[in-house]
matplotlib code that plots the C-alpha trace (Angstrom):
import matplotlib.pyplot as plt

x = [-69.1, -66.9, -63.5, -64.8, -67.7, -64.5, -61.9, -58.8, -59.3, -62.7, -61.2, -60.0, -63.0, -63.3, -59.8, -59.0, -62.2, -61.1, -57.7, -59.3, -61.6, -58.4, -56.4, -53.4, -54.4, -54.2, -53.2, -56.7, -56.5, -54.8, -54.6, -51.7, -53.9, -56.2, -53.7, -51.8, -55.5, -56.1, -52.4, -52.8, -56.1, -55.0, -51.7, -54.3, -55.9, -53.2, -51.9, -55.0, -56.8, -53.5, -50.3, -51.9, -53.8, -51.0, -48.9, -51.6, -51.1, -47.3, -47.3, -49.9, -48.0, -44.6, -47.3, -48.5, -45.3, -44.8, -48.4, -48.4, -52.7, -53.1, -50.1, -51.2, -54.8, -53.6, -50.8, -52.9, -54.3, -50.8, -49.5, -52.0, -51.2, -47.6, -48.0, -50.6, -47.9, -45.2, -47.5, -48.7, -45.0, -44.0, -47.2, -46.9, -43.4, -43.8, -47.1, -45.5, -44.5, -48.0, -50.2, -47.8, -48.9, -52.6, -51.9, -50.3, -53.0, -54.4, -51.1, -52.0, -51.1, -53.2, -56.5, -58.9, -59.0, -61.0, -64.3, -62.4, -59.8, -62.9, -64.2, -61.0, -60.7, -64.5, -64.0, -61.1, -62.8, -66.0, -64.1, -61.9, -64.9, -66.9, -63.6, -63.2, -66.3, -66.2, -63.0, -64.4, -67.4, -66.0, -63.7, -66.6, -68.2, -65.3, -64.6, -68.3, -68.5, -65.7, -67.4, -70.4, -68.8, -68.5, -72.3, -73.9, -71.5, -73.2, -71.6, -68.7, -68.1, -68.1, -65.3, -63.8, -63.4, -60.2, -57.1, -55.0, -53.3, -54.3, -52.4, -55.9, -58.8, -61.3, -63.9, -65.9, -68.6, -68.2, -65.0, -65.2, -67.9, -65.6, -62.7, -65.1, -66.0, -62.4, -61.1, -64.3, -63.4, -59.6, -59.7, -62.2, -60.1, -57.1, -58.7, -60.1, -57.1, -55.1, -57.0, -57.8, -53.9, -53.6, -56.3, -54.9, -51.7, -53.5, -56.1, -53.1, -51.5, -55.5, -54.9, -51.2, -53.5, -55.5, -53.8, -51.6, -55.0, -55.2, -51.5, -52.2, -55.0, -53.6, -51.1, -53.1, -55.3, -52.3, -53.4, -56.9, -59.5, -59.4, -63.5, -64.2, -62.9, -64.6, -61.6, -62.4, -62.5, -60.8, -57.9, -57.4, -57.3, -55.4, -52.4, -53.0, -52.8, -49.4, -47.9, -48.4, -46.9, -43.7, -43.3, -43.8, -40.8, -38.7, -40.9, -37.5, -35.5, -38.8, -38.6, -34.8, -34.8, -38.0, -35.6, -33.0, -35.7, -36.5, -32.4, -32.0, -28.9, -31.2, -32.1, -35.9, -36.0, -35.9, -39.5, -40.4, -42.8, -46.5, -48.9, -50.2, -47.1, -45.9, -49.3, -49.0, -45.1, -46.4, -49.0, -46.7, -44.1, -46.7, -47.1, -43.7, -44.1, -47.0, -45.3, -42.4, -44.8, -46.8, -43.1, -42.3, -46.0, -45.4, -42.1, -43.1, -45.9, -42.9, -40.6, -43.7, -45.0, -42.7, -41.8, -45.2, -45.8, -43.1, -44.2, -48.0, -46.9, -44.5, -47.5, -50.3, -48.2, -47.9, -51.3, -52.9, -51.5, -52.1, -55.8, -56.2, -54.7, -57.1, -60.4, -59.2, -59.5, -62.9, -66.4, -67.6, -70.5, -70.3, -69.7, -66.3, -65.6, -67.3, -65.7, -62.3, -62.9, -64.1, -60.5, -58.5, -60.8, -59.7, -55.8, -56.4, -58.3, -55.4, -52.6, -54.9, -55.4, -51.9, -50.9, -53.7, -53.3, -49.4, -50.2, -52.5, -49.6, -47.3, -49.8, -50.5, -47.4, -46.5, -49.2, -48.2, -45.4, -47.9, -49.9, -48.4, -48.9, -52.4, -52.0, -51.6, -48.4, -48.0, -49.6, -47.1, -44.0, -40.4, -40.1, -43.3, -41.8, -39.0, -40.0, -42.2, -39.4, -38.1, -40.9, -41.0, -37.8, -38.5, -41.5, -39.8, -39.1, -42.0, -43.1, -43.0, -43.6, -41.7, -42.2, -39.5, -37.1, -37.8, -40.4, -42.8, -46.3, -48.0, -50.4, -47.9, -46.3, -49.9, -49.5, -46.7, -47.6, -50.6, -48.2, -46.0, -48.6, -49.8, -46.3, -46.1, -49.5, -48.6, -45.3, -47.6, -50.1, -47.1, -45.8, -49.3, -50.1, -47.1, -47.8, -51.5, -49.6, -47.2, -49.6, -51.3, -49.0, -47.9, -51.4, -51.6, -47.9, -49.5]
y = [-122.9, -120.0, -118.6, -115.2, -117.6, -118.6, -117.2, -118.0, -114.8, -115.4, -117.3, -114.6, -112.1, -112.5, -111.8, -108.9, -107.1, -107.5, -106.1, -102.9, -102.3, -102.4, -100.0, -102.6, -103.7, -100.5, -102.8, -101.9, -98.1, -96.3, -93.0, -91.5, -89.1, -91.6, -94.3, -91.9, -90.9, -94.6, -95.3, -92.6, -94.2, -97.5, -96.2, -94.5, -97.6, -100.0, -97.6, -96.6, -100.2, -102.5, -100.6, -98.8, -101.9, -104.3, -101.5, -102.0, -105.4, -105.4, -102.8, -104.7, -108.1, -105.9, -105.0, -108.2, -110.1, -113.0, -114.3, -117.5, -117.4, -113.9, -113.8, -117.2, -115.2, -112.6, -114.1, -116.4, -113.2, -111.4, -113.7, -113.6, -110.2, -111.0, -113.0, -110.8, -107.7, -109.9, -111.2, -107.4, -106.0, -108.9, -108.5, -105.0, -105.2, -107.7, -106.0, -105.7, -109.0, -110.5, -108.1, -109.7, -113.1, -112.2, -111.2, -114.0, -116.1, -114.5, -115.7, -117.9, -121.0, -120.8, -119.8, -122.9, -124.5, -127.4, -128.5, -130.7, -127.7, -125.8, -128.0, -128.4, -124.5, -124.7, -127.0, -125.3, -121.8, -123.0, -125.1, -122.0, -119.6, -121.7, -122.5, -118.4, -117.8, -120.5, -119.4, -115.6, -116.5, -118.5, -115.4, -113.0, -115.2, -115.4, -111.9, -111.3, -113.7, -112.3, -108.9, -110.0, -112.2, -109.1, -107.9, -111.2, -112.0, -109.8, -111.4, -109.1, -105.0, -103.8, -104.6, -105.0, -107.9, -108.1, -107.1, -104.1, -100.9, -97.7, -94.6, -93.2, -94.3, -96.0, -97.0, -93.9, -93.2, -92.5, -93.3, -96.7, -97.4, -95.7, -98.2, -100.9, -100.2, -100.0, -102.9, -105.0, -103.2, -103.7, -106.9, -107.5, -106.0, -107.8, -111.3, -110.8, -109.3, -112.0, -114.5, -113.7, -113.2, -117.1, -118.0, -116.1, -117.8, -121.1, -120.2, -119.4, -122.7, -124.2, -122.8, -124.0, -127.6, -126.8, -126.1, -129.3, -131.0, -128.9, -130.5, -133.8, -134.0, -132.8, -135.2, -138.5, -137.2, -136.8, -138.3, -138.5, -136.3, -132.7, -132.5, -135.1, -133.3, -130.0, -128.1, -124.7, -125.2, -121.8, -122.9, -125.8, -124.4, -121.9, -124.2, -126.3, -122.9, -121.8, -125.1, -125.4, -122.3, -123.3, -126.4, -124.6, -122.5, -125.8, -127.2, -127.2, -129.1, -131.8, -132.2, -133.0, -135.5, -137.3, -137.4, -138.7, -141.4, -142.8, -142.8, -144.5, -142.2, -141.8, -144.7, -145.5, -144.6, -141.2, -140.3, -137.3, -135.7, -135.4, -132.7, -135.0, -135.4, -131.6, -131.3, -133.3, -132.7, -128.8, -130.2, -131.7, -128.9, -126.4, -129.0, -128.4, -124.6, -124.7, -127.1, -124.7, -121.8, -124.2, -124.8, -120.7, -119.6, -122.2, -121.5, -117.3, -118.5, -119.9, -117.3, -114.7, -115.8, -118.6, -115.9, -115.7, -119.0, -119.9, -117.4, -118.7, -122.1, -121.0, -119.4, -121.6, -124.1, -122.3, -120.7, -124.4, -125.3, -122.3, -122.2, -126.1, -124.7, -121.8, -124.4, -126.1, -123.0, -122.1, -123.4, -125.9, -124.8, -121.3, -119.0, -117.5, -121.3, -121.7, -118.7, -119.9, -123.2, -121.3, -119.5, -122.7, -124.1, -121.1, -121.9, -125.4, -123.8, -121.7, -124.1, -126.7, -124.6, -124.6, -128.5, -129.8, -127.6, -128.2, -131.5, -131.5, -129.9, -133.1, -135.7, -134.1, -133.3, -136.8, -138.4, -136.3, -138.7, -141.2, -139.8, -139.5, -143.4, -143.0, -141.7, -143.0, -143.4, -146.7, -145.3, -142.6, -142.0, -142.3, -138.8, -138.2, -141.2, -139.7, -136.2, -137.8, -139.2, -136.4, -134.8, -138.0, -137.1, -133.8, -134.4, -137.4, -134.7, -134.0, -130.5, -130.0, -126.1, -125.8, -123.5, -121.3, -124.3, -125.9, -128.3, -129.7, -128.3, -131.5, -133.7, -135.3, -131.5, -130.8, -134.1, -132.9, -129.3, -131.1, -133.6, -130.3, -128.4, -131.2, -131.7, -128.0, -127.8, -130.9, -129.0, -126.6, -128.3, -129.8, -126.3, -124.9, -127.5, -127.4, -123.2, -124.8, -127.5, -125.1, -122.3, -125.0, -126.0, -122.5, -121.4, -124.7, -123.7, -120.4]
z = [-44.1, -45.3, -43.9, -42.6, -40.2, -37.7, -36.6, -34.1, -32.6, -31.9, -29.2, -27.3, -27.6, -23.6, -22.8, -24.9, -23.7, -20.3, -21.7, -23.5, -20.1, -18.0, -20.5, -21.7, -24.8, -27.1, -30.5, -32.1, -31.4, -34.8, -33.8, -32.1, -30.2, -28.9, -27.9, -26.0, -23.9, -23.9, -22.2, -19.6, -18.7, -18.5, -16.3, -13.4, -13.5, -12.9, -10.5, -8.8, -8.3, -8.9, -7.3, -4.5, -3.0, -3.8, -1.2, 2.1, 1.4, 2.0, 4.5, 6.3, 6.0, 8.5, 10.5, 11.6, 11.2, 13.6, 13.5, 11.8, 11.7, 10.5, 8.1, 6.5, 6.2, 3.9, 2.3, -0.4, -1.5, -1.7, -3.6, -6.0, -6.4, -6.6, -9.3, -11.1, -10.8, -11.8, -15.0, -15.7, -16.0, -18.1, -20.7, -21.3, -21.0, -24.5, -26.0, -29.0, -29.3, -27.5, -30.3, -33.1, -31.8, -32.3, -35.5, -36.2, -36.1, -39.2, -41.1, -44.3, -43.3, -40.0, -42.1, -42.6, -46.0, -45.4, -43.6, -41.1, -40.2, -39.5, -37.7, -35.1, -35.0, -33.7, -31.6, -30.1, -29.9, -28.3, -25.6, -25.2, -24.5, -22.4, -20.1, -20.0, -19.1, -16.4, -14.8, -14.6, -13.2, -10.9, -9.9, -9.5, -7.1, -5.1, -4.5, -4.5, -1.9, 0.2, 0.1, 1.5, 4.6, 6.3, 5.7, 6.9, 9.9, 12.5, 15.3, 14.9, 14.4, 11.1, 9.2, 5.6, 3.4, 3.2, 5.9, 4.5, 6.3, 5.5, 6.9, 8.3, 10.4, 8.4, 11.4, 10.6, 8.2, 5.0, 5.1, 5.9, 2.7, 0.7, 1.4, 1.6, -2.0, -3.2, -2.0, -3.6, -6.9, -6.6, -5.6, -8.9, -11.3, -10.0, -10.4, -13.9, -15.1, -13.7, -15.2, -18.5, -18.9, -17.4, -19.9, -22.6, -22.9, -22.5, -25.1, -27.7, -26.7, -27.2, -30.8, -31.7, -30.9, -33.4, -35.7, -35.2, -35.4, -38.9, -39.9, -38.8, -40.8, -44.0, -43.7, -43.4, -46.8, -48.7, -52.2, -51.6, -53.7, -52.1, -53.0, -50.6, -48.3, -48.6, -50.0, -51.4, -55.2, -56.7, -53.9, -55.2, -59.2, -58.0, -56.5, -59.6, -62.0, -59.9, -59.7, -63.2, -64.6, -62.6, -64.8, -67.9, -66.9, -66.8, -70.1, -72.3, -69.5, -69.3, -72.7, -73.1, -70.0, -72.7, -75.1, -73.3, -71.7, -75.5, -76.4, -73.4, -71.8, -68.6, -66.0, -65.9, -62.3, -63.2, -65.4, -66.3, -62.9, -63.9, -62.9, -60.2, -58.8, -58.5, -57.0, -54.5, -53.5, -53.4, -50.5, -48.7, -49.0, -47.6, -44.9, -43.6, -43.7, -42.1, -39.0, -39.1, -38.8, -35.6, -34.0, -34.1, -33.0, -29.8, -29.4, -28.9, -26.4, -24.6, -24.6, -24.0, -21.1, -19.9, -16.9, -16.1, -16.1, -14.1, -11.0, -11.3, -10.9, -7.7, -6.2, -6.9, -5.3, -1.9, -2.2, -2.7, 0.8, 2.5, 1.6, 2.9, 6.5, 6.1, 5.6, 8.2, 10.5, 9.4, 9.9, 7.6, 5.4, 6.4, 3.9, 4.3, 3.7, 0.4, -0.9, 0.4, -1.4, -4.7, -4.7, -4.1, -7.1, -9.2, -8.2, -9.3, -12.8, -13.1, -13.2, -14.8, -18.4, -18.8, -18.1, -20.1, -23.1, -22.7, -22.4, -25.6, -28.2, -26.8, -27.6, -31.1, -32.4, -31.3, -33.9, -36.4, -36.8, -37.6, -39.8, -43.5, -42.9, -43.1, -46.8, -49.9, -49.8, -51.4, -54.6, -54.6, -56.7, -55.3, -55.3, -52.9, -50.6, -50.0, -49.3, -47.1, -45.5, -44.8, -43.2, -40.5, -39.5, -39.0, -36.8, -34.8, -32.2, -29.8, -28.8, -25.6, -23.5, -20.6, -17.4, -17.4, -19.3, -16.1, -16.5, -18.9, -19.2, -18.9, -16.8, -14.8, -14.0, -12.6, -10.6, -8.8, -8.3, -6.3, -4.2, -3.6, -2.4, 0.2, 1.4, 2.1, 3.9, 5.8, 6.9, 8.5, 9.6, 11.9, 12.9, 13.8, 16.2, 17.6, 18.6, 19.8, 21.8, 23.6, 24.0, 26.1, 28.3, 28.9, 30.1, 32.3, 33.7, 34.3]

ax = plt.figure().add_subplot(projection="3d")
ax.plot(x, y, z, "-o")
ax.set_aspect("equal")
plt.show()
């Protein structure tokens, strides 16, 4: 398999086509002329089908204010859309800096060298794609299934799919169809957008796994045959070639410290370094730049889209209880129900990605600790020991992302997001049946 037949950014073919079709992803545009047309679209329709709809929503919200039922109805939604706006001003307010981490994944020491580093990157981009395409479909059918509760539910007057305020009437035809037709496309756009920008930070953190994986594997071959392992020939000559002409370079100082070997003014610890040797110290010397390079891509994840992060986790956590009070409110089996359950399973999805690829870069740069033990290190010289040493102690420390430097993104912080969320839907649970309980007793006062 050859270099050019995978690719990291094959990973995020989904999300950077939602990107282009939304108009905020302009970094493949070179022409002035034409990413200044492409922003302008993009602006109307962030404005049109983003800003405006996000507005009803609020104003609708003051409208209704002081009715527990009908405010917990449309507040899941809104603070979806809180969170996308908050996520949208925070991406294109670090394009440059999200485009640059793209790019980065094209950076030499990311590139696959070896069958097994092709292999994990793979791995990674098929799990990636099929987990994107899962979460989008699974977004479609919720709003698809919202916009047709409305259609099939003929025990009521015509209404929308979704509660909003409009400064108009909107009973009459063809008004009404219009709106209709807006919100299901606002609505749409809103949930792909924000979840291709959920899955694309967990799909770059997917890849800083990977290439982990990559490391950890390069460590634990150190000293083995590089055939064996599927490494491209002319690579391996050429490190050979390069490492080679820098000893020639020091030839005159090799050759002194010989004859200083056979007068015996130098210790025997200290031969003369063979070929082999340099070799191998260069490996492991490109295996610390290439964990310095894994440490500074995750590091920019963090600082990218640790904001963003942050609010998603705030409002999945209020959104997960509000939707259990809302099933409890509806009809078993009917249909607003299976949609409402579809969007609490896309909450859990959402939060989900980012623990459990957060949770993968702990586990794997913890073994990389381990693994220059599962080299050849006892055939070594004391020279590649004690680099080796030294690249134990600087992988000792685990990686961990954080949420906001708040806490870890990690299975056990999905845990507790989920023990939150009961506690809060317990809370009001309590307070709704208390409004039931009193309503009763003031109609049978009454």
């Amino acid at each position: 398999m050859r270099n050019e037949e995978i690719s990291a950014r094959d990973a995020l073919t989904i999300n950077l086509w939602v990107f282009r079709s939304v108009g905020i992803w302009a970094a493949d545009i070179k022409s002035p002329s034409l990413r200044l047309i492409y922003n302008i679209y993009g602006a109307i329709i962030i404005s049109t089908l983003s800003m405006i709809y996000f507005s009803t929503e609020i104003i609708y919200v003051i409208v209704i204010w002081g009715n527990l039922e009908a405010i917990s109805e449309i507040s899941f939604l809104l603070l979806t859309h809180i969170g996308t706006v908050v996520k949208l001003f925070s991406f294109l307010i670090r394009r440059e800096r999200v485009e640059k981490l793209v790019e980065n994944l094209a950076q030499r020491n990311f590139l696959p060298r070896r069958n097994a580093h092709r292999d994990f990157l793979t791995s990674t981009v098929r799990v990636v794609n099929r987990d994107n395409v899962i979460f989008i479909l699974m977004c479609a059918s919720t709003v698809i299934g919202w916009a047709i509760v409305p259609m099939v539910d003929s025990g009521e007057t015509r209404r929308l799919p979704l509660k909003t305020w409009f400064p108009f009437d909107i009973s009459n035809s063809p008004i009404f169809e219009v709106i209709y037709a807006y919100q299901t496309a606002a609505v749409m756009m809103n949930a792909f957008m924000n979840a291709m920008m959920d899955t694309f930070a967990s799909s770059l953190m997917a890849l800083a796994g990977a290439q982990l994986d990559m490391l950890r594997h390069d460590l634990s071959k150190l000293g083995r045959e590089d055939e064996e392992d599927g490494e491209n020939p002319v690579e391996f000559k050429t490190a050979v070639t390069q490492r080679a002409g820098r000893i020639s370079k020091v030839g005159r100082a090799e050759d002194k410290l010989k004859g200083k070997l056979k007068t015996g003014n130098v210790p025997a610890e200290f031969p003369p370094r063979s070929l082999q040797d340099d070799i191998l110290h260069e490996r492991i010397v490109g295996c610390i730049e290439h964990h310095g390079a894994i440490i500074r891509f995750a590091n920019e994840i963090n600082d990218v889209f640790g904001i963003g992060i942050l609010v998603q986790f705030a409002v999945s956590s209020i959104i997960l209880c509000l939707t259990c009070f809302e099933l409890t409110l509806l009809s078993p089996g009917s249909l607003q129900f299976c949609s409402m359950l579809l969007y609490q399973g896309c909450m859990l999805l959402e939060i989900f990605f980012y623990c459990w690829h957060g949770n993968g870069i702990i586990c794997k740069s913890t073994d990389l600790m381990i693994a220059p033990f599962q080299c050849q290190w006892t055939a070594c010289s004391p020279r590649v020991k004690n680099t080796l040493r030294i690249v134990m102690c600087r992988m000792q420390r685990t990686h961990k992302l954080t949420v906001g430097r708040v806490f870890n993104l990690s299975l056990e912080t999905f845990s507790m997001i989920l023990r939150t969320a009961y506690s809060f839907y317990a809370v009001l649970q309590r307070v709704h049946s208390r409004v039931i309980e009193a309503e009763k007793r003031d109609s049978m006062n009454f």
